[in-house]
C-alpha positions in Angstrom: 0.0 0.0 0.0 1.2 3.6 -1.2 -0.3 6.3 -1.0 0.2 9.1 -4.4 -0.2 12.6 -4.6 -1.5 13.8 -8.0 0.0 17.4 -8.5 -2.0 20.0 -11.0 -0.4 19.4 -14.2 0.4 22.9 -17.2 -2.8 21.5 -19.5 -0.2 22.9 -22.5 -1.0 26.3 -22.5 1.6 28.0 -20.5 -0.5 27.8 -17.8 0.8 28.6 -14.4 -2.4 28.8 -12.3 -6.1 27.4 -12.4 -9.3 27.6 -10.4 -10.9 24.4 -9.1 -14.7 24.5 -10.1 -15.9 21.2 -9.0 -14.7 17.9 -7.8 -16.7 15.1 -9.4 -15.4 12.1 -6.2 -14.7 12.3 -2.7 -12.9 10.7 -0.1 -13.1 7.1 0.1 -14.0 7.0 -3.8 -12.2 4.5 -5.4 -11.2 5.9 -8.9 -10.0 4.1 -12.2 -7.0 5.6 -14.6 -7.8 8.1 -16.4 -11.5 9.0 -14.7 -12.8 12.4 -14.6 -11.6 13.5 -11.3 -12.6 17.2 -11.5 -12.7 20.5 -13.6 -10.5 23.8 -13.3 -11.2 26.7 -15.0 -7.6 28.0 -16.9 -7.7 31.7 -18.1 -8.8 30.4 -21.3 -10.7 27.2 -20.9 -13.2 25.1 -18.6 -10.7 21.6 -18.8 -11.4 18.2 -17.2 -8.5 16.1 -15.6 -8.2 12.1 -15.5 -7.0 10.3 -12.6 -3.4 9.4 -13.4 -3.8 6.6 -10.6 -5.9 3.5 -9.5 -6.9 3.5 -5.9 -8.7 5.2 -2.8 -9.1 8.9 -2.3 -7.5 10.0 0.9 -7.7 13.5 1.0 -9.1 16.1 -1.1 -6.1 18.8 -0.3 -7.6 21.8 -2.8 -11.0 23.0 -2.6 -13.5 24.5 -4.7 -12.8 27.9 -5.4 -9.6 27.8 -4.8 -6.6 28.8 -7.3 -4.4 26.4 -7.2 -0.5 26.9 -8.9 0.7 24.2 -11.2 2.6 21.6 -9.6 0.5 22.3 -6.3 -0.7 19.0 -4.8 -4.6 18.2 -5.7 -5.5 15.3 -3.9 -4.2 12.1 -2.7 -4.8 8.2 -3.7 -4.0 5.1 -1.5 -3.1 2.6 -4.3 -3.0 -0.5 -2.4 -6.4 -0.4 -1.5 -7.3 -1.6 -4.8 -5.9 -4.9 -4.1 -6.5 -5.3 -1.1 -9.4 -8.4 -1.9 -6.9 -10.6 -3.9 -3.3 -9.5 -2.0 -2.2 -8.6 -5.7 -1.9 -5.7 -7.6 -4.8 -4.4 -9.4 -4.7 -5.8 -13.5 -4.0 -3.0 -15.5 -4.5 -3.6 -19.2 -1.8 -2.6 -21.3 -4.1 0.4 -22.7 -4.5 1.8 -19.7 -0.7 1.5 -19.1 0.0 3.5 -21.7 -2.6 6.2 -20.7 -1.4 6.1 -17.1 2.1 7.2 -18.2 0.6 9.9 -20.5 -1.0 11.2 -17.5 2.6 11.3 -15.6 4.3 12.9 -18.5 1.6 15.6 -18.2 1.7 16.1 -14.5 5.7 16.4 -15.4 5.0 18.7 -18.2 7.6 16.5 -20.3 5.5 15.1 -23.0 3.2 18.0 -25.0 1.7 15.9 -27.3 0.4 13.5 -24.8 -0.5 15.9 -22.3 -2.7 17.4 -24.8 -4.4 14.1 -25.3 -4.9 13.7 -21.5 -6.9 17.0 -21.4 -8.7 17.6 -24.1 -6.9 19.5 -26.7 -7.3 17.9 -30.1 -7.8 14.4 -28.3 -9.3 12.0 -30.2 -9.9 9.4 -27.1 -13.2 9.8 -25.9 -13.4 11.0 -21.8 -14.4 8.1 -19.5 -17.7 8.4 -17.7 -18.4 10.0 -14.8 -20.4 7.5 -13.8 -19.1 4.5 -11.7 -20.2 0.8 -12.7 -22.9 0.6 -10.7 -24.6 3.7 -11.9 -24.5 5.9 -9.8 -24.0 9.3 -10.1 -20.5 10.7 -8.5 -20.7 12.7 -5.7 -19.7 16.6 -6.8 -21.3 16.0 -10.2 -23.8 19.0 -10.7 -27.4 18.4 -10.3 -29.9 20.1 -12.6 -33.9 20.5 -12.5 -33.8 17.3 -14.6 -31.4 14.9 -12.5 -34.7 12.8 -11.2 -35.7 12.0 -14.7 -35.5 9.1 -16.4 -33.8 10.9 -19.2 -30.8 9.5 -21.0 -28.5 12.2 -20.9 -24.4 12.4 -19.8 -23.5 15.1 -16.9 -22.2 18.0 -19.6 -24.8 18.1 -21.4 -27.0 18.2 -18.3 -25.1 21.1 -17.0 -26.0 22.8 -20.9 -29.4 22.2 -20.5 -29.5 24.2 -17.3 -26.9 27.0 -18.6 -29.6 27.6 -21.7 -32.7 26.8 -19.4 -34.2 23.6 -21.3 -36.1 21.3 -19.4 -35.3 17.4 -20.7 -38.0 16.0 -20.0 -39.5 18.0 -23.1 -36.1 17.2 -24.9 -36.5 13.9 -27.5 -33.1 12.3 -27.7 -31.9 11.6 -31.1 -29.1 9.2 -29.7 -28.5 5.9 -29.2 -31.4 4.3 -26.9 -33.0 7.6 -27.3 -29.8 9.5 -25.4 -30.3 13.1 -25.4 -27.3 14.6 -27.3 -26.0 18.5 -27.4 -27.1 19.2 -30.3 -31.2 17.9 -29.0 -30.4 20.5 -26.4 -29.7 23.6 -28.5 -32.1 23.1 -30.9 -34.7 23.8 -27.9 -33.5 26.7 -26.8 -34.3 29.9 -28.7 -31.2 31.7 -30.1 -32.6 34.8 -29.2 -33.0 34.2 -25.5 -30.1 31.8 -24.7 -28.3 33.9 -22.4 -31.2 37.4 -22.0 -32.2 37.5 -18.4 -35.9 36.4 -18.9 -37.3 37.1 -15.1 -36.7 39.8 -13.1 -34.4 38.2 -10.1 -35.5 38.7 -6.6 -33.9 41.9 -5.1 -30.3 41.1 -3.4 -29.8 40.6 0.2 -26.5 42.5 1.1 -25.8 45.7 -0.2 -23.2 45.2 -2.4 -21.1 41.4 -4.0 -17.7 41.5 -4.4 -16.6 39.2 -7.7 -13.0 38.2 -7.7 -11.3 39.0 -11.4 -9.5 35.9 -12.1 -10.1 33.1 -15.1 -11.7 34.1 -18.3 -12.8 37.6 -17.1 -9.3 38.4 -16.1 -8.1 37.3 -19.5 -11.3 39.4 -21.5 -10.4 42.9 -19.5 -6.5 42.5 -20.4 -7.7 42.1 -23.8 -10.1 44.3 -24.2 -7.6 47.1 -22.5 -5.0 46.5 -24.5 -7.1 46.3 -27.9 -8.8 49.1 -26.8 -6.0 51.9 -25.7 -3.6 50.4 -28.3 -5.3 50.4 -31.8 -7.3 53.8 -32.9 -10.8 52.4 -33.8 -13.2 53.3 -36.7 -16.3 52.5 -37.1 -18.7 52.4 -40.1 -22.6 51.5 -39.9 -24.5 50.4 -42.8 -29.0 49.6 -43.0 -29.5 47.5 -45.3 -32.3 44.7 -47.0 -32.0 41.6 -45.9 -35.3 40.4 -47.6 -33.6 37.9 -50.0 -31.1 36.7 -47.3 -34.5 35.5 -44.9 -35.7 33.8 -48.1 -32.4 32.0 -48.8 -32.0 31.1 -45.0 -35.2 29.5 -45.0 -34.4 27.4 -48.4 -31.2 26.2 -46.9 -33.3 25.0 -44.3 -36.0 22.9 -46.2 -32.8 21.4 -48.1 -32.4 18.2 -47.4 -28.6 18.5 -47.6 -28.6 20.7 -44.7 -31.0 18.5 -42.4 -29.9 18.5 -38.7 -27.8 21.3 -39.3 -28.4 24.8 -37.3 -28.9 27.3 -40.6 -29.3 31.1 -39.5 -28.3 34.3 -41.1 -25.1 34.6 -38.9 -23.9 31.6 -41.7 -24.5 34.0 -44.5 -23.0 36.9 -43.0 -19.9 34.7 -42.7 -19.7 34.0 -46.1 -20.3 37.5 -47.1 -17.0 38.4 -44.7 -15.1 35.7 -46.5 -16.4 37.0 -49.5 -15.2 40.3 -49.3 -12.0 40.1 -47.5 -10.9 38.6 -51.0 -12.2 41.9 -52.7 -10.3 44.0 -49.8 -7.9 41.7 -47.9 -6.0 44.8 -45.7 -8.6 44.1 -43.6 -7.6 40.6 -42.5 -3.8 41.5 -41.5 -2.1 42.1 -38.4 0.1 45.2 -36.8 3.2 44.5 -35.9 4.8 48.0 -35.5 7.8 46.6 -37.7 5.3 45.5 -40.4 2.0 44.5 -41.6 0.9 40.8 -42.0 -1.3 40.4 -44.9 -3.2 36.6 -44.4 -3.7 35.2 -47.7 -6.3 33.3 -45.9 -9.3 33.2 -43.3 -9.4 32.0 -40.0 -13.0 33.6 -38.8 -13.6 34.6 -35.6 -17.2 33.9 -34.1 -17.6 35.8 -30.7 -19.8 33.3 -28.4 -21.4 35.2 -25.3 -21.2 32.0 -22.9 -22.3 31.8 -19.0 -18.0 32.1 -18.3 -18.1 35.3 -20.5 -16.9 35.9 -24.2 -14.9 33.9 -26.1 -14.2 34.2 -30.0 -13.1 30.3 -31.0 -12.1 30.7 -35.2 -12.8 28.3 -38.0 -9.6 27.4 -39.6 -9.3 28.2 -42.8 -12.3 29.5 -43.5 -11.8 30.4 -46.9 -11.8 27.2 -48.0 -15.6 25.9 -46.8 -18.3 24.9 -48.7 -21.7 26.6 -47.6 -22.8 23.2 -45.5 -19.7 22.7 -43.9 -19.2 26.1 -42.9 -22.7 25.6 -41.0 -21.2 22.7 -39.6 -18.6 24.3 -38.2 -19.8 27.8 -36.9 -22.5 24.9 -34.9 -19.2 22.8 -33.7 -17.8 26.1 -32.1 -20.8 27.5 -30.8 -22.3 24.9 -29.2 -18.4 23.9 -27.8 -18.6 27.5 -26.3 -21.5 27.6 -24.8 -20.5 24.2 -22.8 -17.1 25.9 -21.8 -14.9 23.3 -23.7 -13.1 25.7 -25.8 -9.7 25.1 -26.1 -6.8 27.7 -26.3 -6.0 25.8 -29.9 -9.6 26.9 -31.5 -8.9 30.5 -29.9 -5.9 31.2 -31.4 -4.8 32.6 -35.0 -7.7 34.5 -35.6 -7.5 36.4 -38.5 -11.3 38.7 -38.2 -14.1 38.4 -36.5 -17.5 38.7 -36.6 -20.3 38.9 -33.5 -23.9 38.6 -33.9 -25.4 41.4 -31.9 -28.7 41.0 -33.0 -29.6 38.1 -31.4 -30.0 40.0 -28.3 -32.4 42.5 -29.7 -29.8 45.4 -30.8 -29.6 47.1 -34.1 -26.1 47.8 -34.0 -22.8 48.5 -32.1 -19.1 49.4 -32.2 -17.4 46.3 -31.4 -14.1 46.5 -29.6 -11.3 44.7 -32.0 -10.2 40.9 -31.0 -6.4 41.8 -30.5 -4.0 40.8 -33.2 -6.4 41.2 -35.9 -7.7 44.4 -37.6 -11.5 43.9 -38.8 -14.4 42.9 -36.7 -18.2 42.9 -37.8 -21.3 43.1 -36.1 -24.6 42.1 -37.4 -27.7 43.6 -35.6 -30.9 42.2 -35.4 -33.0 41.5 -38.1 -36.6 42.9 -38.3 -39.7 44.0 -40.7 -39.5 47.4 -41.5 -41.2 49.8 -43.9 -38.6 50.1 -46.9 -38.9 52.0 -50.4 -38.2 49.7 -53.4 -38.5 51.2 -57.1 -40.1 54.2 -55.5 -42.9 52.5 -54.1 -42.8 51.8 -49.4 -43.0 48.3 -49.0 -42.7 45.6 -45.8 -38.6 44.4 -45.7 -36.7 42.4 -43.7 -33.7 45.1 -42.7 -30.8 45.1 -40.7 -27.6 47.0 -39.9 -24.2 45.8 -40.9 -21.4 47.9 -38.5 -17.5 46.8 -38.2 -14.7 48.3 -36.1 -11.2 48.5 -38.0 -7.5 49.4 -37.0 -6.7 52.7 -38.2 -3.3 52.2 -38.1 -3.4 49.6 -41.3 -7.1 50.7 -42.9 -8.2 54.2 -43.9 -11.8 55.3 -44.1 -12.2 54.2 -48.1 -10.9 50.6 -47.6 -13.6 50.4 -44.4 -16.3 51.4 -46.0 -15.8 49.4 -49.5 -15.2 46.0 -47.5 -18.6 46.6 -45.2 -20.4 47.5 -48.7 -19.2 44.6 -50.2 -20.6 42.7 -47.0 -23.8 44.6 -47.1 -24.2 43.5 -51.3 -24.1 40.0 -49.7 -26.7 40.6 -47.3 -28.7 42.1 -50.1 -28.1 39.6 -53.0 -26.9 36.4 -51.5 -26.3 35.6 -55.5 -22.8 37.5 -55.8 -21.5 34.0 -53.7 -21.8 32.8 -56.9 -19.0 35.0 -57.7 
């Protein structure tokens, strides 16, 4: 019998502190390699651990809430217990061998491409349940308003359901055996109310709260301050028609090529950015003070409000989508935002962004600038207004089309030709033809 400490490991992104949000066991747990032990919050990313031991819990040393420095002890395991029954070592298959000295090479921060594995970064090995083989629910998971159910749902998307306010039991699973799966979940809750403040909360007891700024919001205000008081902003507003881009939503929708895939206008609008960054491409570079980085392609930022604040995961390459995959993959990121699993990888490189205002009920903004890039556009909500077409005042579908640019690389003529050229889009969704 020995007993282990498992030290918080650098998850591979520099990291040299994270927050404990929840432990999923507790003492006197026994735990298998590589089981979901807990979740910290980096400043970038909500991130699971694995167990990189088999045996007892002894001792819970961090708690939640706390901020705990990497290489700071997390808990302890007795692995002797384990055997204990048979006076042998517990079997371990040579599988999980070779995922329990992953785990140590992460905890040593010696092996990147395995500790990226271990926590989720590009891993292609699926997580282990939460659950133990009995059934039952670890102690530390969190419950939701659907937890006595008899729904067939796993713990994160549980914890979605309650972040976008959907009740299960009204959820039909599209999964195997009828498993509610992410995607069930988003599909019921309305875009437009995800994350508004619905009811009125109850007034607050105590006169003021005090919020400690630490994880993601740390990382937002650094950014926002330095984007903000480092490049000279301009911004450009344009109302426009979006009659035909309603009508072509809706036929992407009844296509049975795009069946089970979220369509919106937000998927137009990011073509019409791809579109015409090709017909004005300063606007997708980077200031370096030395020089100016022209990207001869697109990574495209989509800023995600989420319950742990914004984050703007990009689609790689952009450029090169078809219409359905691009859908596909603004879906992928969105939904992985809004469950907190996005990863520093999907958050870096961005090359311009674009944020959907409108889905909150405004007409238009000035958006601050994601930092290292140069463009960002906003797309206010869409609504019936009265419009005059060949001189006669008729019902439209109209929006407003606003972007935020870097003065220091763009002057006022590129500006306003690129958001025209998104604006023709929105107008005439025929020019992708182009």
């Amino acid at each position: 019998m020995s007993e282990k400490v498992f030290n918080l490991p650098d998850v591979g992104e520099g990291l040299t502190e994270a927050d404990l949000v929840t432990w999923l066991i507790k003492v006197g747990d026994t735990v298998e390699l590589n089981q979901t032990i807990c979740e910290i919050e980096t400043a970038k990313s909500l991130v699971e651990l694995p167990s990189p031991f088999v045996g007892t819990v002894t001792e819970l040393i961090a708690q939640v809430g706390d901020t705990v420095p990497v290489g700071a002890p997390l808990l302890k395991v007795d692995d002797g217990v384990v055997a204990a029954a048979t006076g042998e070592s517990a079997p371990v298959s040579d599988e999980d061998a070779e995922i329990a000295e992953a785990v140590a090479d992460v905890s040593a921060g010696v092996n990147e491409e395995k500790q990226a594995v271990l926590v989720g970064y590009g891993s292609q090995v699926p997580a282990r349940s939460r659950r133990r083989s009995g059934g039952e629910p670890l102690l530390g998971a969190k419950p939701s308003v659907a937890d006595s159910s008899p729904v067939l749902v796993k713990p994160p998307i549980r914890k979605l359901a309650k972040d976008l306010g959907v009740d299960l039991a009204s959820v039909r699973g599209s999964g195997i055996g009828g498993e509610v799966l992410r995607d069930d979940v988003v599909r019921h809750a309305s875009q437009a109310s995800v994350f508004r403040n619905l009811d009125t909360p109850e007034a607050a007891s105590s006169r003021e709260e005090r919020i400690p700024v630490k994880g993601v919001r740390k990382t937002i205000a650094n950014a926002m301050t330095a984007s903000a008081f480092s490049a000279p902003h301009v911004s450009v507003f344009t109302e426009i028609d979006a009659t035909r881009t309603m009508e072509y939503v809706k036929r992407l929708k009844a296509s049975p090529d795009f069946a089970g895939v979220k369509v919106s206008p937000l998927l137009v609008m990011a073509k019409a950015i791809i579109w015409a960054v090709r017909r004005n491409p300063m606007v997708n570079s980077t200031w370096t003070d030395e020089e100016i980085i022209v990207h001869n392609f697109v990574n495209l930022g989509i800023a995600a409000a989420t319950p742990r604040g914004l984050l703007v995961p990009n689609i790689k390459e952009a450029q090169d989508l078809s219409m359905l995959n691009l859908a596909k993959e603004i879906e992928k990121l969105t939904l992985t935002a809004r469950e907190g699993r996005t990863t520093p990888e999907e958050m870096a490189n961005g090359t311009i962004t674009v944020t959907n205002i409108g889905v909150f009920g405004m007409d238009t903004g000035t958006p601050i600038l994601n930092p290292g890039e140069v463009a960002i556009v906003a797309m206010g909500t869409i609504k019936e207004k009265p419009w005059v077409v060949n001189g006669e005042i008729l019902p439209r579908m109209v929006t407003t089309v606003a972007g935020s640019f870097d003065h220091r690389v763009v002057d006022g003529d590129v500006v306003s030709r690129f958001i025209a050229d998104v604006a023709s889009v929105i107008e005439e969704p025929a020019l992708l033809l182009d």
